[in-house]
C-alpha positions in Angstrom: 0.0 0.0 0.0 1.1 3.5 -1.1 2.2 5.8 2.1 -0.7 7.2 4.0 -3.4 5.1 2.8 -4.9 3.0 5.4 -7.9 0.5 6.1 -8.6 2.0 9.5 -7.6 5.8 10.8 -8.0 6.8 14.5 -8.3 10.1 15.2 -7.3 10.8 18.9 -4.6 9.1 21.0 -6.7 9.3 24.5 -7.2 6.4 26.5 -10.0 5.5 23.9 -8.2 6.0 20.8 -5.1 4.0 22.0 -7.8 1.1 23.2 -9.3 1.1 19.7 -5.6 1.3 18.4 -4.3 -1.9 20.7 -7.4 -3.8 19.2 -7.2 -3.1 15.6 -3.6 -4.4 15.6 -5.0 -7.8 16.4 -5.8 -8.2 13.1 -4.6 -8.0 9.8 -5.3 -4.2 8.6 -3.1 -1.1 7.9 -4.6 1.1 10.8 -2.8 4.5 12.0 -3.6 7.1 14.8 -3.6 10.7 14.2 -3.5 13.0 17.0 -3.2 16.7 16.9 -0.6 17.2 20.0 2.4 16.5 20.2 1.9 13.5 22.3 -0.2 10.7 23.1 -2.0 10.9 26.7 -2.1 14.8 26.6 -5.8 15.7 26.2 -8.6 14.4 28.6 -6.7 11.3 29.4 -3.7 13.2 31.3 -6.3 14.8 33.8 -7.8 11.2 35.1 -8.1 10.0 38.2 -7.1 6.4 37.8 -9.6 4.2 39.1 -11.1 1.6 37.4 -14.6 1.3 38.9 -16.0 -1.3 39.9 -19.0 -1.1 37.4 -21.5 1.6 38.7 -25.1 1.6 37.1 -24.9 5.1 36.1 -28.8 4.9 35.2 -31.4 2.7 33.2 -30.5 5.2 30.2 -26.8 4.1 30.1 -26.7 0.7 28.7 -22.8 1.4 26.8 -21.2 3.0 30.1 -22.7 0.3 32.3 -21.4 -2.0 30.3 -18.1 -0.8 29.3 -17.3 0.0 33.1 -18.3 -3.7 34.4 -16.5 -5.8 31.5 -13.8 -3.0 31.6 -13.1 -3.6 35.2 -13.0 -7.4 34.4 -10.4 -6.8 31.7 -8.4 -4.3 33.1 -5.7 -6.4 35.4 -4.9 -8.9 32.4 -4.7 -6.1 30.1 -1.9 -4.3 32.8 -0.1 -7.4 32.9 0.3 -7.7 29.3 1.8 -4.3 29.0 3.3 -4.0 32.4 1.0 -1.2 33.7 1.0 -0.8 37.7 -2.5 -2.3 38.7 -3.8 -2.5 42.4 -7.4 -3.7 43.7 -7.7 -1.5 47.2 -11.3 -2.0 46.5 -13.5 1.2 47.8 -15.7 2.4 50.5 -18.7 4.0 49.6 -19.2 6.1 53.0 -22.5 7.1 54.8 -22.4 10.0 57.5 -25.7 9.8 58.4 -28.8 7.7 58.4 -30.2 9.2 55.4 -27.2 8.7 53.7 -27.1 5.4 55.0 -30.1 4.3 53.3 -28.8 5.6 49.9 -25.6 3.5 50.0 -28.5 0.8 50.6 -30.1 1.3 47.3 -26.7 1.5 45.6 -26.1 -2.2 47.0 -29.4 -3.0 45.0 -28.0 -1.6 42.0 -24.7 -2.9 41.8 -25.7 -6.1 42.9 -28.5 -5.8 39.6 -26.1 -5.1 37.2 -23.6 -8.0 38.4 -20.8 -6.6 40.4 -19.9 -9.5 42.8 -18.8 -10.2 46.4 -20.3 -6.4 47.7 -20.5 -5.8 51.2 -22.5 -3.2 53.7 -20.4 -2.6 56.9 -21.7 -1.0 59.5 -19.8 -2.2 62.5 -17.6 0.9 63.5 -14.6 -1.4 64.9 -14.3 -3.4 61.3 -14.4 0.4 59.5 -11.5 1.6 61.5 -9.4 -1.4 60.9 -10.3 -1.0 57.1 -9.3 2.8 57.6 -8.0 3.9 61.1 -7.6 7.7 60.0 -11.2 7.7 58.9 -13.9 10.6 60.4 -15.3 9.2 63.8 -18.6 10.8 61.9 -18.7 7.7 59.1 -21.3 5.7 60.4 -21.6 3.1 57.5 -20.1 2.4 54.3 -20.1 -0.3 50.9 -17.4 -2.3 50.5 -16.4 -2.8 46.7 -13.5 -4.9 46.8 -12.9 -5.0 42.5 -12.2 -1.5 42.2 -8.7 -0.8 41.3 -6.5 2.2 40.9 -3.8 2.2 38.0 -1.9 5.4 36.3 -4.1 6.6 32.9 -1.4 7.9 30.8 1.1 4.8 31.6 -2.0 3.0 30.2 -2.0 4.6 27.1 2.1 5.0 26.3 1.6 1.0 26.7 -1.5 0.9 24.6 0.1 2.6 22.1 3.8 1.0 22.1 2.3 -2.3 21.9 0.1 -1.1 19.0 3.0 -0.1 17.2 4.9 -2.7 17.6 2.4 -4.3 16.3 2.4 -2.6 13.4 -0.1 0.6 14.0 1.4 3.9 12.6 1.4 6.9 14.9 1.1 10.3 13.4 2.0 12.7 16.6 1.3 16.6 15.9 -1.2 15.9 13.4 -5.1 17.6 13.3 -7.3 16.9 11.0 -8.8 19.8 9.2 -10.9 18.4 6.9 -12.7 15.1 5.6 -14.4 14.5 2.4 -15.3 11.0 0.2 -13.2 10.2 -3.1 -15.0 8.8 -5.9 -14.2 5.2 -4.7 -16.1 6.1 -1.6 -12.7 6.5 0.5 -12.1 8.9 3.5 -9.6 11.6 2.4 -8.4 13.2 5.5 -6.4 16.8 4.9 -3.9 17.3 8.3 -1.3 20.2 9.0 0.9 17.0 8.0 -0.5 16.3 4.1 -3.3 14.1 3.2 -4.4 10.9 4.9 -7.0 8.3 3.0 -8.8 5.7 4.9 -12.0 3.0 4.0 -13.1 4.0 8.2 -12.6 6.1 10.3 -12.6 5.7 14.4 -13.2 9.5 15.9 -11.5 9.4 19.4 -11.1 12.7 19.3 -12.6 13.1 23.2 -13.9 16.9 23.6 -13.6 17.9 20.4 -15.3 14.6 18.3 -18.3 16.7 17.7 -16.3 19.0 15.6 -14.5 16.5 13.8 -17.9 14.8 13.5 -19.4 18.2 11.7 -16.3 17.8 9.4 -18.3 14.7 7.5 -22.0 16.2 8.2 -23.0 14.5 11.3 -24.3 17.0 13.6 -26.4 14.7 15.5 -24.6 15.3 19.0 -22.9 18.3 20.6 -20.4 17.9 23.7 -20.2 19.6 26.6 -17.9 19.5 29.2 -17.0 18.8 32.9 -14.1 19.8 34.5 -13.2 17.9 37.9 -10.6 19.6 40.1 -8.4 17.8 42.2 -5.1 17.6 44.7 -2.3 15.4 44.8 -1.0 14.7 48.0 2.6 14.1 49.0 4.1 10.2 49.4 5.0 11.0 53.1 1.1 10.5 53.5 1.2 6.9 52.1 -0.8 4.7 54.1 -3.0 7.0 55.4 -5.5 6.1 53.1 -6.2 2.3 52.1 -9.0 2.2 49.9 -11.0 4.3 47.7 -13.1 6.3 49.2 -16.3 8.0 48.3 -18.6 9.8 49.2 -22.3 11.0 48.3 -23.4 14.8 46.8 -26.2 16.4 47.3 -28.1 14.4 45.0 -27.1 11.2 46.2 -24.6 10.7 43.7 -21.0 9.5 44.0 -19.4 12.1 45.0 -15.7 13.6 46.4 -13.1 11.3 46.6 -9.8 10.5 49.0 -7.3 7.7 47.2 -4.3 6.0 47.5 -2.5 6.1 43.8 -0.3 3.6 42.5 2.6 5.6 42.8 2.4 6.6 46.3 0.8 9.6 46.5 -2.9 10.4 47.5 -5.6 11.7 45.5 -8.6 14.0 46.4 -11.8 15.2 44.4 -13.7 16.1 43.1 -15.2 19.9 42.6 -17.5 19.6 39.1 -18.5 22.0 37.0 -19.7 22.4 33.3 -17.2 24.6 32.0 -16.2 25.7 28.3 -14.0 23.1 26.1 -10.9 22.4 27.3 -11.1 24.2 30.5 -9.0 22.5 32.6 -8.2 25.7 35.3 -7.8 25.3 38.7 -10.2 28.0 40.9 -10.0 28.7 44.7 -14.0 28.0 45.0 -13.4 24.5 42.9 -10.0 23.8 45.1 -9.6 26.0 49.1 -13.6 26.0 48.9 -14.5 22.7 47.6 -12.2 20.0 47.7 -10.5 20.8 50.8 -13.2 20.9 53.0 -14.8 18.1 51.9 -11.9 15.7 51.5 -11.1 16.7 55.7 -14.6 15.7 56.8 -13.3 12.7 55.2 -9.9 12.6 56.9 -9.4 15.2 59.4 -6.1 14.4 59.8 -5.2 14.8 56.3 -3.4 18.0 56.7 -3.3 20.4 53.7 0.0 21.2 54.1 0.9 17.9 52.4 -0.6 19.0 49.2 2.0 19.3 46.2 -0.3 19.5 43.5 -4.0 20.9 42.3 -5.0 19.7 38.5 -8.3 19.9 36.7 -9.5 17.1 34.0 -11.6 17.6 31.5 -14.6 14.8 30.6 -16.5 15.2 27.2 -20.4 15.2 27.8 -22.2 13.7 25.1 -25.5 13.8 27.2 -26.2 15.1 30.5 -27.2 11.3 32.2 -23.6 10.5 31.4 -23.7 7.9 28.7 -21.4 7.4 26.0 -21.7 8.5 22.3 -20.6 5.1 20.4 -22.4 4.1 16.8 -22.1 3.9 13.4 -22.2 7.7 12.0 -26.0 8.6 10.4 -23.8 10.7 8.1 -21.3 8.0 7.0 -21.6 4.3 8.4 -17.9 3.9 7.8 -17.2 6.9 10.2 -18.0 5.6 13.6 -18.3 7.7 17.2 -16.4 6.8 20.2 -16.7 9.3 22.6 -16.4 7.9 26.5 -16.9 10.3 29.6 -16.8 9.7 33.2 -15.2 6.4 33.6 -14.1 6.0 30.2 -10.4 5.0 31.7 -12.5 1.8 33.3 -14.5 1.1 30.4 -12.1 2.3 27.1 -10.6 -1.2 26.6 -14.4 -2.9 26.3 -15.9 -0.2 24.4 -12.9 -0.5 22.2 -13.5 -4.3 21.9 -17.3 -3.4 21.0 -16.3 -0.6 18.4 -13.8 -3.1 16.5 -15.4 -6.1 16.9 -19.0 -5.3 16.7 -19.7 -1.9 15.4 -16.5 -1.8 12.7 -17.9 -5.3 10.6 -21.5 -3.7 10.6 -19.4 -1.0 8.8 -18.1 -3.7 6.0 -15.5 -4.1 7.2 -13.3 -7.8 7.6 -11.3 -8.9 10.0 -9.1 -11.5 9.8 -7.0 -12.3 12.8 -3.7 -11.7 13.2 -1.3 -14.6 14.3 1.9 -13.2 14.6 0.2 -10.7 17.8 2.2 -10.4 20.4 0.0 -8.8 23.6 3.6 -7.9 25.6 5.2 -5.1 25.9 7.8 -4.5 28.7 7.9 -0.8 30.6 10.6 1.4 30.7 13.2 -0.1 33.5 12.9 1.7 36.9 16.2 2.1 38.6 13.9 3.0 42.4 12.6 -0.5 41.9 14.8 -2.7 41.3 17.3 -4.5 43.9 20.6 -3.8 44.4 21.9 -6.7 41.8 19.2 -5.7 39.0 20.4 -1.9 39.6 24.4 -2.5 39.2 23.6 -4.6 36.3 21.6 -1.9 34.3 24.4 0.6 35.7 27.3 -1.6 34.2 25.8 -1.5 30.7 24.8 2.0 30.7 26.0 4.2 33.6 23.4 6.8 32.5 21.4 4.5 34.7 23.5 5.2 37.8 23.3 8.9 37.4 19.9 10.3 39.3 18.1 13.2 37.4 14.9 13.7 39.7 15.6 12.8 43.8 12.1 12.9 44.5 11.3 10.0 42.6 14.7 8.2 41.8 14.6 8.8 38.2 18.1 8.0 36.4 19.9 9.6 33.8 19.3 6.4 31.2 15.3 5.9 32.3 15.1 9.5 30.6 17.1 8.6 27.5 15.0 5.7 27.0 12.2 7.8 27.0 13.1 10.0 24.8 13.8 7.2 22.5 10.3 5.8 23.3 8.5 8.9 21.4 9.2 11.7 24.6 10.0 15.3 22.6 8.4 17.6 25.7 9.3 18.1 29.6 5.8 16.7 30.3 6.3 13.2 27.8 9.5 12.8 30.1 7.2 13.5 33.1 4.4 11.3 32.4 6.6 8.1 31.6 9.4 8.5 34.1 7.6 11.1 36.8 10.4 12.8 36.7 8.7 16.2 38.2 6.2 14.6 39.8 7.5 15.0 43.5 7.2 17.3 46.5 9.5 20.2 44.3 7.6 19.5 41.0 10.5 19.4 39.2 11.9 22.5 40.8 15.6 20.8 41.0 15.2 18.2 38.0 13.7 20.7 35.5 16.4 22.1 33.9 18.5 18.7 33.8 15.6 17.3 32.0 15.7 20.0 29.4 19.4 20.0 28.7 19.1 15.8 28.3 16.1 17.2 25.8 18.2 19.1 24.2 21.0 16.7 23.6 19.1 13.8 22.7 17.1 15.4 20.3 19.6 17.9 19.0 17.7 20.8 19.2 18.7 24.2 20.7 16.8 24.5 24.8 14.9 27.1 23.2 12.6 25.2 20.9 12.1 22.6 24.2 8.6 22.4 25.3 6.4 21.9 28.5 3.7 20.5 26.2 4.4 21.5 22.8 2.5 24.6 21.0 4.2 27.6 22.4 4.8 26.6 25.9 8.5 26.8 25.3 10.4 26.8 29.0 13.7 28.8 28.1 13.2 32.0 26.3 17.1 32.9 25.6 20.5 31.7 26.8 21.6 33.7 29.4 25.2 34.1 27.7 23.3 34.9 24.8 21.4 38.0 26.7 24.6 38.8 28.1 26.1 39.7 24.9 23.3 41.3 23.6 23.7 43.7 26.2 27.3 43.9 25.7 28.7 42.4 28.7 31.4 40.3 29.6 31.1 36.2 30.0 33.0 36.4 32.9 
């Protein structure tokens, strides 16, 4: 096949597009993934936070995320395994302060237990909660015991989605936005990008908040997305253990509501302040955060102490309808262009909505699939010198010493876990950050930061001033400071 001309193009390279990428490459077509940052993981995906839920009935009028969040929970831990994704079960507790509240964690028994999720339990016994959670509010007075919900890290998810993908023969197309789709006379998607043109016989829109525009680009103007934005804190790893499980409360409308969690890396998590917001919004507010999440995450934990806190974030979640379920079908516009927009629990419920868009909904389209025997489902994550023992560590160090040289001391990152990477598809200070966490401790990169650049720099032999945070124009390094010396006409000394 000529270059750029594909069975199957993904637009998006989310947790949903990367699930629908993982999938394709079981099977023997030429499928690529275009997405218009500069790397994978960076739109709604990058502001999750992590769990994989046990399989909430969101409502009767949610058939797709009921489903995609139960059989997505089941799937989850093998698919981890596979690609060597950190994966815990701390299982959650659904809290009650009051006998009202009570009675609503009650009903939520009812439901779960209708729409299969096994082995729940109602404790009310205040001696079993505090040896479940001894730092828990004395004003708890129940809570439901989920023990299948898990917690992994979102954007790990996807780089392994996506490496495994390719090397299974997916092509990714980074920095690439679609600007326009049209239909050749063979009845073929051309797709014009900043990057040339792109022709496809489907297409897969991923493209999370934005997939009604690129859904107007073909004619469908059947849905229009809104969106949510959650804000959150991350807590510093000297609070590990504090927090066991997932907790959760209820809002004001019964509803799951703010959030305390343990993370896989350590750190705790707390949530959630919602709004609906403008696309893309992802802004952190003092009513959302000092207002919102604070207080309500210490009538969880009163001894919690905000001082701990290293980090506020805000996610975005596309709303395709206001009951929360997901926009997945065949386009009335085109059948061959199909939908896949997730929302809140998409991370839970991306790899079995990603099973039902390409097996199901993608042969409906025409299309055949023919399996792929040569698929391999392993791919192996990028070596972490804090992890290993002290044997492992002098072995890595002996073939590389970059390994033995520590970039980030917050989170032990080495010299050679960068590197690799870089070579892995890292150009920006975040794509180093979200596969190594270098930055991710208690300074936020405040020491590792410019080491980071300058191994930027070198490895991809560009001058620190094109180096970016995220790509676009959030360059980090404006001028050399040599260089503004001798503009001014100073010395170097």
């Amino acid at each position: 096949m000529e270059k750029n001309i594909f069975d199957v193009i993904i637009i998006g390279a989310g947790v949903a597009g990367a699930s629908a990428a993982r999938e394709l490459s079981k099977f023997k077509l030429k499928v690529a993934v275009l997405e218009k940052n500069i790397d994978v993981a960076f739109g709604a995906t990058k502001g999750s936070h992590a769990i994989v839920h046990c399989g909430f009935p969101t409502s009767d009028f949610t058939p797709l995320k009921n489903r995609g969040e139960l059989k997505g929970n089941l799937m989850m831990e093998q698919l981890c395994k596979e690609l060597d994704v950190e994966f815990i079960r701390p299982g959650k507790l659904l809290i009650a302060f009051n006998d009202k509240e009570l009675d609503l964690v009650k009903n939520w028994q009812l439901k779960l237990r209708r729409n299969g999720v096994i082995n729940t339990q109602l404790i009310t016994d205040r001696k079993t909660l505090n040896e479940m959670e001894p730092n828990l509010s004395d004003e708890v007075v129940g809570a439901l015991h989920t023990p299948n919900t898990a917690i992994t890290s979102p954007w790990a998810l996807v780089f392994g989605l996506i490496e495994n993908a390719i090397d299974n023969g997916v092509e990714l197309f980074v920095d690439t936005k679609v600007t326009g789709i049209s239909t050749n006379d063979k009845g073929k998607f051309s797709l014009e990008t900043n990057k040339g043109t792109f022709e496809s016989s489907y297409i897969i829109n991923a493209a999370g908040i934005n997939a009604d525009d690129l859904a107007n680009l073909i004619g469908d103007n059947n849905f229009e997305l809104t969106n949510s934005r959650h804000q959150r804190l991350i807590i510093d790893k000297r609070c590990q253990g504090m927090v066991k499980h997932v907790i959760r409360g209820l809002n004001e409308k019964g509803a799951l509501g703010d959030f305390v969690t343990p993370t896989v890396h350590g750190n705790l998590m707390a949530g959630e302040y919602v709004e609906i917001v403008s696309k893309g919004n992802t802004e952190t507010t003092r009513e959302g955060l000092a207002e919102g999440v604070v207080p309500k995450y210490l009538k969880i934990f009163p001894s919690l102490s905000p001082a701990n806190v290293i980090k506020p974030f805000a996610g975005a979640v596309p709303l395709a309808d206001l009951s929360g379920e997901f926009h997945i079908g065949l386009s009335p516009a085109n059948s061959k262009f199909i939908n896949m927009v997730l929302g809140a629990s998409g991370l839970t419920a991306a790899p079995a909505m990603a099973e039902f868009v390409v097996q199901e909904l993608l042969p409906l389209a025409g299309a055949k699939l023919e399996n792929k025997e040569e698929f391999n489902p392993i791919r192996k994550e990028i070596p972490r010198i804090d992890e290993m023992d002290n044997e492992e560590r002098a072995k890595y160090i002996s073939q590389d010493p970059r390994y033995g040289h520590i970039v980030c001391r917050c989170e032990t990152v080495s010299e050679g876990e960068i590197v690799e990477a870089i070579r892995r598809g890292a150009t920006t200070r975040d794509g180093i950050k979200l596969r190594t966490r270098a930055g991710m401790g208690r300074c936020q990169g405040g020491f590792c930061g410019p080491r980071v650049l300058k191994i930027l720099e070198r490895e991809l032999n560009k001058p620190l001033t094109e180096i970016t945070r995220r790509g676009g124009n959030s360059v980090e390094t404006m001028f050399a400071t040599k260089e503004l010396r001798q503009d001014r006409g100073e010395g170097n000394d």
